[in-house]
ZAKE-534628 format. One line per 8 residues: number of its first residue (from 1); for each residue x, y, z of C-alpha. Coordinates in steps of 0.1 Angstrom, whole numbers. Layout:
# ZAKE-534628
NUM	X Y Z | ...
//
This chain:
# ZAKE-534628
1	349 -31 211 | 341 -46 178 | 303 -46 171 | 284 -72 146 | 250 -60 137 | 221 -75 119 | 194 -57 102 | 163 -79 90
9	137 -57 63 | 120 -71 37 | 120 -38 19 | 156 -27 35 | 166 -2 42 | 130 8 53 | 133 26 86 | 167 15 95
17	186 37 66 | 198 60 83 | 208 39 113 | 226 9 89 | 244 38 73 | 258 55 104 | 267 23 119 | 284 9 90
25	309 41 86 | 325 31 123 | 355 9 117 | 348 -13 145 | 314 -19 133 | 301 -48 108 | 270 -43 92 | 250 -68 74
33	216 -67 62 | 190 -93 45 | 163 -81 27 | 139 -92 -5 | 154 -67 -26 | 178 -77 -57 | 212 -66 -45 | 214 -42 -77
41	185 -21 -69 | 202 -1 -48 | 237 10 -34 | 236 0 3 | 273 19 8 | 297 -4 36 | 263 -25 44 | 270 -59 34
49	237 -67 19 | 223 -102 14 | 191 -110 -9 | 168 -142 -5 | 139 -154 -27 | 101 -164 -10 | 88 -199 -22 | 64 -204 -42
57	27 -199 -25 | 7 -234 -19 | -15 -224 -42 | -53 -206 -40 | -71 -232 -29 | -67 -229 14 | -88 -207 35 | -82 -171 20
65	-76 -154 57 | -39 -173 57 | -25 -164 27 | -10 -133 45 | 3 -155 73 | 12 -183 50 | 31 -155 31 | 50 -144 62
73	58 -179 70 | 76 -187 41 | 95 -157 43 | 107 -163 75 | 117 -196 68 | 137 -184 38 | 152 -161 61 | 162 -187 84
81	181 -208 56 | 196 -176 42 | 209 -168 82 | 222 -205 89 | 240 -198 55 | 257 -167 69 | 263 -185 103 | 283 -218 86
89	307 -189 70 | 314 -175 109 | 288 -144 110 | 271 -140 144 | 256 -110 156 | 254 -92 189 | 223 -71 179 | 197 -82 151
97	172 -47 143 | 139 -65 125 | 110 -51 116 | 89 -86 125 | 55 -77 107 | 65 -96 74 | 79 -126 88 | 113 -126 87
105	121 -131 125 | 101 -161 129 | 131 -184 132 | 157 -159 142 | 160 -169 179 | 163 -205 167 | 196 -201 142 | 210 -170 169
113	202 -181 201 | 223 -155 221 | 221 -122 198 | 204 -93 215 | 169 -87 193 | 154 -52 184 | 120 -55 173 | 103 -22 152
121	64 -21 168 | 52 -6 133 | 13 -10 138 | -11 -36 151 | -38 -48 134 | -74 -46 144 | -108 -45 128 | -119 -15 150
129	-115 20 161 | -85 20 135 | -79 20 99 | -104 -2 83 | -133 9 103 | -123 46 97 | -137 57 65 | -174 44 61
137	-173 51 22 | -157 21 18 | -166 -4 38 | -142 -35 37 | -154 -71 36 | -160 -86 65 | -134 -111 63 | -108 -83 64
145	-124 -76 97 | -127 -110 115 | -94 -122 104 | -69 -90 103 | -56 -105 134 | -41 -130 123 | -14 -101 101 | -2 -96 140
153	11 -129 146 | 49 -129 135 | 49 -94 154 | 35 -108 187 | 62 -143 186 | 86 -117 173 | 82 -95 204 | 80 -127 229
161	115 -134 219 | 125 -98 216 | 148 -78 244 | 137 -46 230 | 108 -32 217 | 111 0 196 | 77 17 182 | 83 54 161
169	55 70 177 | 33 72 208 | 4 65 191 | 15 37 169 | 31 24 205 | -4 26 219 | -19 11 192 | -5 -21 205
177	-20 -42 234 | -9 -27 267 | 18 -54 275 | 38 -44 248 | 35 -8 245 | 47 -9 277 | 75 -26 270 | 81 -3 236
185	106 27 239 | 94 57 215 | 120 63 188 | 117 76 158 | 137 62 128 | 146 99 121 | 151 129 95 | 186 137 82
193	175 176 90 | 206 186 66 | 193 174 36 | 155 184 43 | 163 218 54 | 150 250 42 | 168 266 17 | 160 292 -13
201	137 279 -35 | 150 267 -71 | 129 258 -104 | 126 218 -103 | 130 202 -139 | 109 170 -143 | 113 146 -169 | 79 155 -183
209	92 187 -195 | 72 206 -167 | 93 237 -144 | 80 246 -115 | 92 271 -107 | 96 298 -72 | 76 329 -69 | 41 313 -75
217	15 299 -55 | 25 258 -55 | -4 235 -37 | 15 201 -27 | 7 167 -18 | 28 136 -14 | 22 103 -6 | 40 68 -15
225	7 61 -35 | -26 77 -44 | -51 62 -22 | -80 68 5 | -58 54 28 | -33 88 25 | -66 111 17 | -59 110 -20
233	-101 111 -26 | -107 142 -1 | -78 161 -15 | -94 156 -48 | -126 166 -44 | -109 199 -26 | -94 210 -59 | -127 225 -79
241	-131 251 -50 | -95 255 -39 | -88 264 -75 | -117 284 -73 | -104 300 -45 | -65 304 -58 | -67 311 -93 | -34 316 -99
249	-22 282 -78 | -9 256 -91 | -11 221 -75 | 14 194 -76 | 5 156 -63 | 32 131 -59 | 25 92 -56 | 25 63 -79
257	-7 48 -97 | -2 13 -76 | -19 12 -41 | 2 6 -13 | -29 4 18 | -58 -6 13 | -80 -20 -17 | -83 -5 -56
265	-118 9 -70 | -145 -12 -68 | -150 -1 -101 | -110 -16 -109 | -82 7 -124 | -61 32 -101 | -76 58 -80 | -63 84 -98
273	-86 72 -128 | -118 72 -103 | -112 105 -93 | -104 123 -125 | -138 103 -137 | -155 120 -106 | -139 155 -105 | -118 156 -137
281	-140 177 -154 | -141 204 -129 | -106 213 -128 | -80 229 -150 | -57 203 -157 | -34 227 -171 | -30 239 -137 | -29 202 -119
289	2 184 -120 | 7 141 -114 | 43 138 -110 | 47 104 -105 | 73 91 -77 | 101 121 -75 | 135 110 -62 | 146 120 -28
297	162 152 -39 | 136 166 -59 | 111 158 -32 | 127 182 -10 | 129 208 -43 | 95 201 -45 | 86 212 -1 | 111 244 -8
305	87 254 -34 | 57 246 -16 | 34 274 -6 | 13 253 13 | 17 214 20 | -18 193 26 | -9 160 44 | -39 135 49
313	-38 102 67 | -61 74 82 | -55 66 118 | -26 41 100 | 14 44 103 | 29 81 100 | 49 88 63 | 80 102 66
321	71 128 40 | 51 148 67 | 84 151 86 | 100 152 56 | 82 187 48 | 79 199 78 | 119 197 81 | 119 219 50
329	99 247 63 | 65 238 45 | 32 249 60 | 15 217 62 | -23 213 64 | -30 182 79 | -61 159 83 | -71 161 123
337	-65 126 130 | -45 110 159 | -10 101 142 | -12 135 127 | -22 153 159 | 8 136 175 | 30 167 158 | 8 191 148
345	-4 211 168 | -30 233 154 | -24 273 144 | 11 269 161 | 36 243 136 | 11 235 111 | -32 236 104 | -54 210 107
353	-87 202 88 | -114 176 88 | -101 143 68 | -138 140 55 | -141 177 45 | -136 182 15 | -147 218 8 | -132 228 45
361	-102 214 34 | -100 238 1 | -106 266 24 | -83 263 51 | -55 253 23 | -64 285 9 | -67 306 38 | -31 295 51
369	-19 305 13 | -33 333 16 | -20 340 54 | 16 351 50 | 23 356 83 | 7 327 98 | 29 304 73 | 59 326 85
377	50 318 122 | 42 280 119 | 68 272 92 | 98 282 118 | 76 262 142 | 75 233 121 | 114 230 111 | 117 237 155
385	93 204 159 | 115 179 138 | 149 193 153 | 135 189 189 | 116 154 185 | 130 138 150 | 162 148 139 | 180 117 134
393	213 128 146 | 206 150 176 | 173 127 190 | 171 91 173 | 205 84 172 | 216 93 206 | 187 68 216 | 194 42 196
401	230 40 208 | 217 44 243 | 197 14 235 | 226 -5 221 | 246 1 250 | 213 -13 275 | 207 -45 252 | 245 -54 251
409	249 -49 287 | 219 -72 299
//
């Protein structure tokens, strides 16, 4: 039966890649999707791809805790003009996947009243026992606190109108009020386990000039930016002992200056600049490596290289790159916080160490580099762990066309 589908991101392909992709190679299936993105940033493959533009903002002047919302409300109604556009040339979809926390599904029920709505339950907001209370060296203000609410509020319409709720993983479920985590089936967006796969390690050219090359002891860490949020300041302040303790390792630390979560320095500048001012002087820099963003393919290079991988979160959405490693075989070190103890389970598919520790941190990194057979043991463990529970194409997509099946036969 001929299937339309609709995919709202405002960063697509976001979670729905490798979903949009596999749907879109079926012959019987048409795949659009409408996202912020210019149409010539990226090759979206047989997704038809459609791009709109936000408004301008009203301006500074109104009450600071709505520019978010105002933000998301714009969006959504851009959305809407860019989907009654679509609709005057004959598209209608029987399924709509949208990830409702930036906005975009605001209006959606109101241009497609009868199309069967996925809804992604990424995170929910809150001003305790979560992310912004969670690290007390830097405090946010307190009307981040009193008003982060109000970043919930396209979810919570979105999910009203929704006739499925989808949330990655039980504890980002959970961290939703209990009505909807209820309602929210747990499935992950998914690892293609073909491409991050274990394989022999090979020296990884870089555009700086830099090899790194197999044989050595190689330190990683990855995140989409260097920031507390992702553990960037405890990692840091690891390195004078851990290279102390390794003095032959070298370390390698993905992410981009910018700050994706959270705030910048008090101080401004990127918090790669605060730390080197802080600890810069106490490492060999010759042995330190900032890489920058790496593209998907030298990423994984990067894990089959790894000796040992140190992963570092607030309680705040999971990164792919932890599964992303652990797909590849690395023996990942992770910070003993709930989204991270959701896979890892300590000494068995990975190690886990006090976020806050710094010096703890250097030594269990150390120890497990130094611990052949325990990173023989909880590597095999760790590839086991994505193929049982993430693999896209033996767990996630199964469910997702289960799900397809349920919403178009309601």
């Amino acid at each position: 039966m001929p299937l339309t589908v609709l995919f709202l991101h405002q960063n697509f392909p976001g979670q729905y890649k490798l979903l949009a992709d596999h749907l879109s190679r079926s012959e019987d299936v048409t795949v659009v999707a409408v996202g912020q993105k210019s149409p010539s940033q990226q090759d979206f493959g047989r997704v038809r791809y459609e791009s709109y533009s936000a408004r301008a903002d009203f301006g500074p002047e109104h009450f600071p805790p709505l520019h978010f919302f105002s933000e998301q409300v714009r969006r959504g109604d851009m959305v809407r003009w860019k989907l009654l556009a679509l609709k005057h040339k004959g598209f209608s979809p029987d399924i709509c996947f949208v990830h409702p926390a930036w906005g975009e599904a605001l209006f959606l029920r109101d241009v497609f009243p009868n199309t069967k709505i996925v809804s992604h339950l990424e995170f929910y907001y809150r001003g305790t026992g979560s992310d912004l209370d969670f690290d007390p060296e830097f405090p946010v203000p307190a009307t981040d606190l009193h008003y982060v609410s109000l970043r919930n509020l396209p979810t919570l319409q979105t999910a009203a109108i929704s006739d499925i709720l989808v949330s990655p993983t039980v504890w980002q479920a959970n961290t939703f009020p209990t009505a909807l985590s209820q309602r929210a089936k747990v499935i992950h967006e998914g690892i293609d386990t073909a491409l991050a796969s274990p394989a022999p390690a090979s020296p990884l050219h870089l555009g700086s000039g830099l090899t790194l090359a197999p044989g050595g002891t190689l330190i990683t860490y990855v995140a989409r930016s260097m920031e507390p949020y992702r553990g960037f300041h405890t990692f840091m302040r690891a390195l004078p002992h851990l290279l102390r303790l390794l003095p032959h390792a070298q370390v390698a630390i993905v992410g981009k200056d910018e700050p994706s979560y959270g705030r910048r320095p008090a101080q401004g500048g990127s918090w790669k600049q605060a730390m080197l001012a802080e600890v810069g002087a106490q490492i060999d820099r010759d042995r330190v490596h900032f890489l920058g963003t790496l593209t998907y393919s030298d990423l994984i290079a990067l894990f089959r290289l790894s000796t040992v991988h140190a992963y570092l979160t607030y309680p705040f959405v999971l990164s792919w790159s932890l599964l992303d490693g652990m797909a590849c075989g690395c023996a990942v070190v992770g910070s003993a916080t709930a989204p991270v103890m959701e896979v890892i389970r300590d000494g068995q598919n990975g190690v886990l160490a006090d976020f806050f520790d710094a010096r703890a941190l250097a030594e269990t990194i150390a120890a497990t580099a130094e611990n052949a057979r325990l990173r023989a043991h909880i590597t095999i463990n760790a590839r086991q762990t994505i193929m049982d529970s993430y693999d896209f194409r033996g767990v996630s997509l199964p469910a997702y066309e289960s799900l397809i099946r349920t919403a178009l036969d309601a």
